[in-house]
N, C-alpha and C positions, 0 to 999 in steps of 0.2 A: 645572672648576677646575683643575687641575692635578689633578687630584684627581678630584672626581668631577668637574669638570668639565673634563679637558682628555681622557680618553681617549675612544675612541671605540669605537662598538656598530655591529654587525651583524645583523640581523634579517630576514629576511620577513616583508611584512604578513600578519597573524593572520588565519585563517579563521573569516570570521564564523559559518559555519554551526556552530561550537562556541555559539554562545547558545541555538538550539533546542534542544541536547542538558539546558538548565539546567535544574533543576527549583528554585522556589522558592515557598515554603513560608511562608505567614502565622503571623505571630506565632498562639501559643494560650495565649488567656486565664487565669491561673490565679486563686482565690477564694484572700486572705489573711486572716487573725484579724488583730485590730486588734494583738494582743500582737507578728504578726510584722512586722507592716506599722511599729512602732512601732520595734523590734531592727534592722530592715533601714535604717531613718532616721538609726537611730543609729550605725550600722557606716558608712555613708556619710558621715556629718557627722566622722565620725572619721577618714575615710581620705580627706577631699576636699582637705587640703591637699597630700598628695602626687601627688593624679591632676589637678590643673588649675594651667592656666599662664592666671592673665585669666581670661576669659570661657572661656577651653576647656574641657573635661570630656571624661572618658570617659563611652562611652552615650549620648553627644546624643541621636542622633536614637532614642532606645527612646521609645515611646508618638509619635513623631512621624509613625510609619509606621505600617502594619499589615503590617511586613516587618522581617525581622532582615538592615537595610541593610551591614553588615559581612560578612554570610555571603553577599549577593550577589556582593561584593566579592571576598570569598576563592575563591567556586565557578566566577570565571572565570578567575580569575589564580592558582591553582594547577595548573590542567591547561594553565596558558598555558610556565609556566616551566620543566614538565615536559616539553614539545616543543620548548621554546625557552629554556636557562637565561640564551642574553644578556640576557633582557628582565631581569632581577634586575638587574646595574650600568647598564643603561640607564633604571631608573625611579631607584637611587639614585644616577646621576648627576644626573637630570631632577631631583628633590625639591633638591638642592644649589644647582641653578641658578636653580631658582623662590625659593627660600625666602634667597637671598644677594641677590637684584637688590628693593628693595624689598618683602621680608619675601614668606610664603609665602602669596599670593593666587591662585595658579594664572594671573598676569600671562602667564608664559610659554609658556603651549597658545593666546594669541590668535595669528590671523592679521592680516596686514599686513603691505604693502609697507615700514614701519620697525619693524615691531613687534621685542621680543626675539629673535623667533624667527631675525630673519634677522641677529643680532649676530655676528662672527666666532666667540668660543666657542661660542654656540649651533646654528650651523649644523649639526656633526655630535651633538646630540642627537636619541634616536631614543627611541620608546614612546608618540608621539602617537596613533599606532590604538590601542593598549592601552588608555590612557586614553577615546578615543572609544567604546571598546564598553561600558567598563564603567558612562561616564555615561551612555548608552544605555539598559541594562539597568535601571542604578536610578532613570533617568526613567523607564521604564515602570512600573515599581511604583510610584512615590514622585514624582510628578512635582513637578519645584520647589520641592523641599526642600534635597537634600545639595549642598554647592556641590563646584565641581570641586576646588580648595585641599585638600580632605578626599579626594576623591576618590587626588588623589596620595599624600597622603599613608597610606591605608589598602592600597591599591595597591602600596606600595612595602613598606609591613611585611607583606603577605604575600608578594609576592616573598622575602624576608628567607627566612622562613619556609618557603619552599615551597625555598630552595639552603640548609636543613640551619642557619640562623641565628637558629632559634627566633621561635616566637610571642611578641609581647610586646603590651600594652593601647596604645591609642593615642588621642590628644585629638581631639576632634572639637568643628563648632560655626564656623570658619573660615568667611569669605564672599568670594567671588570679587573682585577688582581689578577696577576699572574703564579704568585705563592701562597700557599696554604699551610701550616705546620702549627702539628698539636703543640710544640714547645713555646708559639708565640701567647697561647691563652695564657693567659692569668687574671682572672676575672674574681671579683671581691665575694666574701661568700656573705650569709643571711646573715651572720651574729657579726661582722664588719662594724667598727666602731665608726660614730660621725663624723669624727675626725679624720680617720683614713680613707670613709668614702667620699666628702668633699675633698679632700687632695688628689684623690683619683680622676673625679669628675673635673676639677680643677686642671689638670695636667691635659687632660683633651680642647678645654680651652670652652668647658661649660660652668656656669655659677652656682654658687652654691643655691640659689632659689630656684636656679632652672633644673637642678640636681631633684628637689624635693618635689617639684612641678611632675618631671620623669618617672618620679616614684610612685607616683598616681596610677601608675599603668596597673597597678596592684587592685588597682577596682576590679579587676578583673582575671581569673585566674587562681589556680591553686595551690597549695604546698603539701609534699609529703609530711607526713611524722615526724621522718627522722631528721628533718630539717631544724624542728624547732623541739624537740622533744623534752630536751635537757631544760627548756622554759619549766615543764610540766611538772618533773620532777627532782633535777639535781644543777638546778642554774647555779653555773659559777663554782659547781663542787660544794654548798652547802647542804644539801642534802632537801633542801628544800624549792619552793615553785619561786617562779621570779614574781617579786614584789610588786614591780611595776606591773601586773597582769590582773587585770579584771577577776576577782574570784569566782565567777558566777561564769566567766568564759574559761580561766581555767578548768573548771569541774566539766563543762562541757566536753574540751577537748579531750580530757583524760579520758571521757568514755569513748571520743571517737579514738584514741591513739595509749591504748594500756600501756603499761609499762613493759611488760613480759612480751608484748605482741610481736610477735615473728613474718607478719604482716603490715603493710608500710601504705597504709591508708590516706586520702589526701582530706584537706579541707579549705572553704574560699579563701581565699586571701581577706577579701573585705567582708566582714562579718557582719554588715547588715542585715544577717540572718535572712529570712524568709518574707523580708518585707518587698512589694511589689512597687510599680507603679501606677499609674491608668488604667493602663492595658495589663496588670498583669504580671509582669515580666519581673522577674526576679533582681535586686539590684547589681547581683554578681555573675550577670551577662550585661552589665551597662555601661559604659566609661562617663562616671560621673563624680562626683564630688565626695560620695559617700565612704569612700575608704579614711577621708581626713577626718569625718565625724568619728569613724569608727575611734581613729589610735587617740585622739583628744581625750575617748572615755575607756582608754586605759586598755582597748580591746584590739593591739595587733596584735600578728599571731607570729610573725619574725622579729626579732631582736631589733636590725636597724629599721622596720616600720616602727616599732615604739617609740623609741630613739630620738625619732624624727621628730613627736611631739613632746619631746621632754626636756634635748639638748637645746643651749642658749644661741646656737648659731643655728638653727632651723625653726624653731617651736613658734617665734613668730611670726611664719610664710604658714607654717600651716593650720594656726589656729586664723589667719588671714583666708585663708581657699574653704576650710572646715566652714566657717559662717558668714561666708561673702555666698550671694547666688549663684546657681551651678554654672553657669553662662561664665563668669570670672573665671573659675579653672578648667572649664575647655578652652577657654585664648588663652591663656598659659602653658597649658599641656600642649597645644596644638603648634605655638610658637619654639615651644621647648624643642618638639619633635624635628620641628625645620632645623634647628640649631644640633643638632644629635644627628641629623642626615647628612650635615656638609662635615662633621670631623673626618680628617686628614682622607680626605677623596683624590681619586684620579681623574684629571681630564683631560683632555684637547689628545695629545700622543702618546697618554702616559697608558700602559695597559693595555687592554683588548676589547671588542666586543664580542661575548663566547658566544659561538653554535648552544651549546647547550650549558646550561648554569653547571654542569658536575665535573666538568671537563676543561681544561683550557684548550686553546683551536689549534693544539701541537704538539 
């Protein structure tokens, strides 16, 4: 988007010999009293308005396997993120892209000579082998149950999770699309004004705070050159750098992205630079709060990240997330996500559950 979906990812395909290493482990039966089996009906019936969107629910598939399909999920894709933190903004770009183009059906893992896949935005998405191992895996336990639509999006909250941005409960129950067409993309690009990205956000049935929430995904991940280039040197056709840009980050990027370069160089998205935390880690492998610090001091590197902190219908959400503790926009971002995974879903007989996420089962 501009967003998550205009930056782009870097990766080696994943070695599959990391599935033998899995162990997974069958559900174990436990005996209930009817007193608890009665409390435990009633704690659910109590908390079911805020865990489903429709037909979705947290827990679908428990009693549907004889496998705790979530912890297959999680045992591949936290030692995947661990070797390889890109896959983190390449599956929460991927969820952005599926779930924007006719709702979150996992449309965009088919193959086809017009399918999504081959749309201009979607071209440099990347995490389609991640998804293939992991539907893999929970076809072999569970065959023909969890559709790939869940697949991503279970996939992407432990990614989440696995670069430091908390566990969170996630809806399940989605069924896979049956149609896939490049014509259906149209996906908002970086230099998108605030305006027409909250109407777009708006039209899926997300707010404009949870819009800016989303955008956070930007902690993570990075952007070519030519995305943002005209920032550097001909914003707007003046012949000069955009104003609203940091001079001391502009001069930077000019060295990373010359004008003349014939090469299409990337850099973070959250420009926390080089600063670490505890352990280390660099801020731009983390999902954390530090991208709102960034654009508050003038330091995005896309158009609508700036944007964000400047226009008068978002600049108070995010100078609100920018200097609240990082804890406040992980439940934001994390709630955001749930909310971004129910737009315009299949359930109950609507769709398919696919043999394999590239293919439909006909």
């Amino acid at each position: 988007m501009f967003i998550f979906l205009m930056y782009s990812l870097h990766f080696t395909p994943i070695n599959r010999a990391i599935l033998s290493s899995i162990s997974i482990q069958p559900y174990k039966k436990m005996k209930m009293s009817a007193a608890a089996v009665a409390l435990a009906f009633a704690l659910v019936l109590a908390s079911f308005a805020n865990q489903c969107h429709g037909a979705l629910q947290e827990g679908f598939y428990k009693g549907k396997c004889n496998v705790d399909v979530e912890k297959i999920v999680s045992d591949i894709i936290t030692p995947l993120v661990g070797q390889k933190p890109s896959i983190t903004p390449a599956l929460l770009r991927m969820q952005f892209h599926d779930c924007f183009v006719k709702g979150c059906d996992a449309s965009i893992l088919l193959d086809g000579s017009s399918s999504e896949k081959t749309a201009p935005p979607n071209l440099s998405v990347r995490g389609y082998d991640v998804i293939d191992l992991v539907k893999a895996a929970v076809e072999k336990m569970c065959p023909g149950v969890v559709s790939c639509a869940d697949v991503i999006v279970m996939a992407t909250r432990d990614a989440v999770a696995a670069s430091k941005g908390g566990w969170y409960g996630v809806q399940t129950g989605r069924r896979d699309g049956l149609v896939s067409l490049a014509t259906n993309v149209n996906l908002p690009g970086p230099s998108v004004s605030v305006e027409n990205s909250t109407a777009i956000f708006n039209s899926k049935g997300i707010s404009t705070e949870d819009m800016v929430y989303l955008l956070g995904g930007h902690t993570v991940g990075v952007a070519h050159c030519s995305l943002f280039k005209d920032r550097l040197y001909n914003f707007n056709n003046t012949g000069r750098p955009d104003p609203t840009m940091q001079p001391s980050l502009a001069f930077f990027l000019r060295l990373r992205c010359p004008q003349s370069s014939t090469v299409d160089n990337t850099v973070n998205l959250d420009q926390g630079g080089s600063s670490a935390d505890l352990l280390g880690e660099p801020t731009s492998n983390i999902v954390d709060n530090s991208f709102y610090k960034q654009i508050v001091l003038h330091r995005g590197v896309l158009q609508i990240d700036q944007a964000l902190a400047l226009h008068q219908l978002t600049k108070d959400t995010v100078n609100t997330v920018a200097f609240a503790p990082n804890d406040y926009f992980l439940t934001k971002f994390q709630q955001a996500m749930v909310k971004l995974g129910a737009v315009e879903v299949l359930t109950d007989a609507q769709g398919e559950i696919r043999k394999s996420c590239r293919a439909t089962n006909f």
